[in-house]
C-alpha positions as CSV (number, residue, x, y, z in Angstrom):
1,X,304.5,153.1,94.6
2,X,302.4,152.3,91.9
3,X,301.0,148.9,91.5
4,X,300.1,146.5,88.0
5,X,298.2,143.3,87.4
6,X,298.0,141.5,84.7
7,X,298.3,138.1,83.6
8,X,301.6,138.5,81.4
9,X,303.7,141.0,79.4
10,X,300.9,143.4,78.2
11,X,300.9,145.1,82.2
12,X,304.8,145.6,81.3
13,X,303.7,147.2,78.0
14,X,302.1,149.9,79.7
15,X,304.2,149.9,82.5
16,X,306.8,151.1,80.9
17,X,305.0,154.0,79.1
18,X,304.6,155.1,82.6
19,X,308.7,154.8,83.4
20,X,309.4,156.8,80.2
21,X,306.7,159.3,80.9
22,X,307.7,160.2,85.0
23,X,309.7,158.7,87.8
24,X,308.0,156.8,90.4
25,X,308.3,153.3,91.9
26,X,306.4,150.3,90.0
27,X,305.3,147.2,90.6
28,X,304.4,144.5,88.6
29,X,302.2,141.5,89.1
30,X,302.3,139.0,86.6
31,X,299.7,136.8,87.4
32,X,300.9,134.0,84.9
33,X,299.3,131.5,87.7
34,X,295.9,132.6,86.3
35,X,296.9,133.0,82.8
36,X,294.8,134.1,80.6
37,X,292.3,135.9,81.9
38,X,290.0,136.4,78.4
39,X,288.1,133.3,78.9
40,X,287.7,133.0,82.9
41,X,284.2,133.9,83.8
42,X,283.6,137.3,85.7
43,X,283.2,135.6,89.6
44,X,286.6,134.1,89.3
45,X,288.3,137.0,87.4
46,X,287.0,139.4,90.6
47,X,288.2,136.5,93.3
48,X,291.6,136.9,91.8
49,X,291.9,140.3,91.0
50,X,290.9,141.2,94.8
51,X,293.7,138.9,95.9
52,X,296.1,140.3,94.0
53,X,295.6,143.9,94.8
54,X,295.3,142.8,98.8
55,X,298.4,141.0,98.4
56,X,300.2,144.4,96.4
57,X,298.9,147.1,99.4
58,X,299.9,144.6,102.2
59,X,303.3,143.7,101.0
60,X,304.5,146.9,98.4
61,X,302.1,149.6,100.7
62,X,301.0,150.2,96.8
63,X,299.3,153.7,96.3
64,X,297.2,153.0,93.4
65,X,296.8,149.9,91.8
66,X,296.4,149.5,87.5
67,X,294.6,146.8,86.2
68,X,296.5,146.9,83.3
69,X,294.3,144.4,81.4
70,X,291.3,145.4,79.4
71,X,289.5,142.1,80.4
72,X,289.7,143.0,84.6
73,X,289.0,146.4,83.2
74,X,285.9,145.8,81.5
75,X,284.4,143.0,83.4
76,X,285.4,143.8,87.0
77,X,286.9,146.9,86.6
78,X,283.9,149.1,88.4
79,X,282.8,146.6,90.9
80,X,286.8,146.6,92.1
81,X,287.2,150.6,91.9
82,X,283.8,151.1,94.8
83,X,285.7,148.7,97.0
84,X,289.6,150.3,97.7
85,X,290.4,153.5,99.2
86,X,293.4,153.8,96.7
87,X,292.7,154.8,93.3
88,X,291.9,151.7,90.8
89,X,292.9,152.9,87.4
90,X,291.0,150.9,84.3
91,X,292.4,150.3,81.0
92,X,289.2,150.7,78.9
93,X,289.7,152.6,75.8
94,X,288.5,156.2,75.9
95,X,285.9,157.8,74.6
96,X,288.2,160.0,72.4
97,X,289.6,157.2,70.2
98,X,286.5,155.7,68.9
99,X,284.7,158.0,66.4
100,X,282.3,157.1,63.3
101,X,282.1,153.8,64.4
102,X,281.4,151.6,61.2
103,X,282.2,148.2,59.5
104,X,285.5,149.7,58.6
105,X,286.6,149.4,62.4
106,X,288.0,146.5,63.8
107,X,287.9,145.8,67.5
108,X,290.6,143.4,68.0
109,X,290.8,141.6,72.1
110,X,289.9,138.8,74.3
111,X,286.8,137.0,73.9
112,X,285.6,138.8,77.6
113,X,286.8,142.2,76.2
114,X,284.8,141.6,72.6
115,X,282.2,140.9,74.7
116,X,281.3,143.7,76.8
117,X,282.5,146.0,74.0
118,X,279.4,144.2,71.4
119,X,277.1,144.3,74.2
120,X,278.0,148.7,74.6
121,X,278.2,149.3,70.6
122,X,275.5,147.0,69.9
123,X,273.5,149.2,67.6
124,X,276.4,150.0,65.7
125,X,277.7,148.6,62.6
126,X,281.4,147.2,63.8
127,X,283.7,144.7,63.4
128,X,285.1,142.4,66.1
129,X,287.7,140.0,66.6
130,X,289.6,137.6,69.4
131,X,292.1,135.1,68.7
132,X,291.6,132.3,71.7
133,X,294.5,132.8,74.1
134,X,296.4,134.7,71.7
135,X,298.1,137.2,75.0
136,X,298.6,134.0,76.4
137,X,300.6,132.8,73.1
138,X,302.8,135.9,73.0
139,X,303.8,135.2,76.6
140,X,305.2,131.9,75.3
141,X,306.6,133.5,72.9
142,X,308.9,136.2,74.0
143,X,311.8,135.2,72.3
144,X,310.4,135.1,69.1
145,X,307.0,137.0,68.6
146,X,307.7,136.6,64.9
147,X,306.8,132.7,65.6
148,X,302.7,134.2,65.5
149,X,302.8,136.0,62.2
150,X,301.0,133.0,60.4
151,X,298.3,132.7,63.2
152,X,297.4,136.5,62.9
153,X,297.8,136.5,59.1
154,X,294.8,133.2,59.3
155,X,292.6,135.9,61.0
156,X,293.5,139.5,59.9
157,X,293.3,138.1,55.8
158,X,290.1,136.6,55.9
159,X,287.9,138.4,53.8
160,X,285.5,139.3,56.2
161,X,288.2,142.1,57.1
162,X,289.0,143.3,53.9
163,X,288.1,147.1,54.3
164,X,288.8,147.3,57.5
165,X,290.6,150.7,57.7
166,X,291.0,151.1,61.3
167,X,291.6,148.3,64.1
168,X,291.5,149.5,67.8
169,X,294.1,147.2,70.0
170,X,291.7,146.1,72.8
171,X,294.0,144.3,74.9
172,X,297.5,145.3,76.1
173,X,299.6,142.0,75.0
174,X,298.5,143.5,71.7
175,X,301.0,146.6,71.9
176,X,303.9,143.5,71.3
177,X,302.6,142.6,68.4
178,X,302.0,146.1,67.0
179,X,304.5,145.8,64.6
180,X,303.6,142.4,62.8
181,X,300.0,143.2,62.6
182,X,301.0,146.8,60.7
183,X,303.6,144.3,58.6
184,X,300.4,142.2,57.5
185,X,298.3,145.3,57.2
186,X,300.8,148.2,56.2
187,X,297.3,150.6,54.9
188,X,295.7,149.8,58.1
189,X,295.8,152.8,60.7
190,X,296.4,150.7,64.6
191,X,294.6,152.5,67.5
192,X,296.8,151.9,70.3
193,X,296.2,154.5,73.7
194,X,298.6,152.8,76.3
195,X,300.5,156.7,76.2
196,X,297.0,158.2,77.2
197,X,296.4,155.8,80.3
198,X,300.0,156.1,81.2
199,X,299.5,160.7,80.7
200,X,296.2,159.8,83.1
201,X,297.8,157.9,86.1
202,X,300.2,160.5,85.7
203,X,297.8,163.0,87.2
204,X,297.6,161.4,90.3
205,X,301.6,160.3,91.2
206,X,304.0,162.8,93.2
207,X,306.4,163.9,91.7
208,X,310.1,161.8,92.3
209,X,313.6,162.2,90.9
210,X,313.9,158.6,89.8
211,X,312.0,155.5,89.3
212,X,312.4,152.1,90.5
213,X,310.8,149.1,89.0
214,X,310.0,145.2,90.5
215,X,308.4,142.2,88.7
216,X,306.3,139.7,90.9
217,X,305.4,136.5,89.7
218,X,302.3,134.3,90.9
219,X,303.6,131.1,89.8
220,X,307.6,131.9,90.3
221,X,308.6,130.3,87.4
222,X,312.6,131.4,86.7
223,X,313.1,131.3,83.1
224,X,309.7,133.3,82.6
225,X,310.9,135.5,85.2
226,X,314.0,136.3,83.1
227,X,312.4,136.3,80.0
228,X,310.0,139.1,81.3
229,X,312.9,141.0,82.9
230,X,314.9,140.9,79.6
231,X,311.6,142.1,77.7
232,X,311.2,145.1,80.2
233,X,314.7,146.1,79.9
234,X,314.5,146.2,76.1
235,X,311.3,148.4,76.3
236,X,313.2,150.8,78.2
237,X,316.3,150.7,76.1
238,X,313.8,151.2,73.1
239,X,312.1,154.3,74.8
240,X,315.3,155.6,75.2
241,X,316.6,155.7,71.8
């Protein structure tokens, strides 16, 4: 079994890249308790993160563990992988997808995640942006994602951004939004590699004839917990088609 943590729907984003891609039994952890995670500093995003991969191999026997979150990834990610016998698997954006890095690029995450990737790139000319608890908004907003057009179109419009050619989604909430930020930006190519993390925990699963999925809530909340069932089951429909 194959374990996720995240704070909301982006671990179910890339979860279900996984369930299209090969059969195996998942877990998720939504960690809405702890929501969000892109402006908790890095002490108490590795206290939680450790608890919640302790609490995945003690009661799911997990055999690798996603943090399927760039922020864990990019701030604790490292210190977390030295510390498990299991495989931790990061989310950070590879290598391949950023090229000719200029000021027509757009890194587009958490405030952590903008952080760490302005401290690495620092010497290049780039762009960067975070919307404060925007993967926190979209969780709220499930049944109507459509409800933060007029908050991205505030920050994507401003002028600041105008030839931006290229914006690299550095969080994984941001694959819900994918398709209003390209209807706001229709020239604008979107960088999105949850298929390439999903093709590299593929390497290391067994192969099985069919998958099984669960959901696991930190704060068992029961209309969230429907809402994020009904999300996951109309990502899987949507691979389908």
């Amino acid at each position: 079994m194959i374990g996720f943590i995240d704070s909301g729907v982006g671990g179910l984003n890339l979860m279900s890249e996984c369930q299209k891609l090969f059969c195996e039994d998942f877990v998720f952890l939504c960690d809405n308790k702890n929501a969000p995670y892109g402006n908790k500093n890095h002490a108490k995003l590795y206290h939680i993160t450790k608890s919640n991969i302790d609490y995945l191999i003690k009661h799911y026997n997990i055999s690798s563990c996603v943090l399927a979150c760039n922020t864990l990834s990019y701030t604790i990610g490292e210190k977390l992988k030295s510390q498990y016998d299991i495989p931790i698997i990061l989310t950070k954006i590879p290598e391949s997808k950023i090229q000719n890095l200029d000021d027509s690029i757009l890194f587009f995450g958490t405030k952590n995640t903008i952080k760490k990737i302005e401290e690495k790139y620092k010497n290049k000319n780039i762009k960067t942006l975070y919307i404060k608890n925007l993967p926190k908004k979209i969780d709220n907003n499930l049944n109507n994602l459509n409800n933060l057009e007029n908050i991205l179109k505030n920050h994507l419009l401003n002028k600041k951004y105008s030839n931006i050619k290229t914006i690299i989604l550095c969080c994984t909430h941001f694959k819900s939004i994918q398709n209003i930020i390209q209807k706001i930006l229709p020239d604008v190519y979107l960088v999105d590699y949850l298929k390439d993390i999903a093709n590299e925990i593929k390497q290391i699963t067994s192969y099985k004839s069919s998958s099984t999925y669960h959901i696991v809530l930190t704060d068992y909340n029961y209309p969230k917990y429907v809402e994020l069932k009904a999300y996951y089951r109309k990502l899987i429909f949507d691979k389908q088609q």
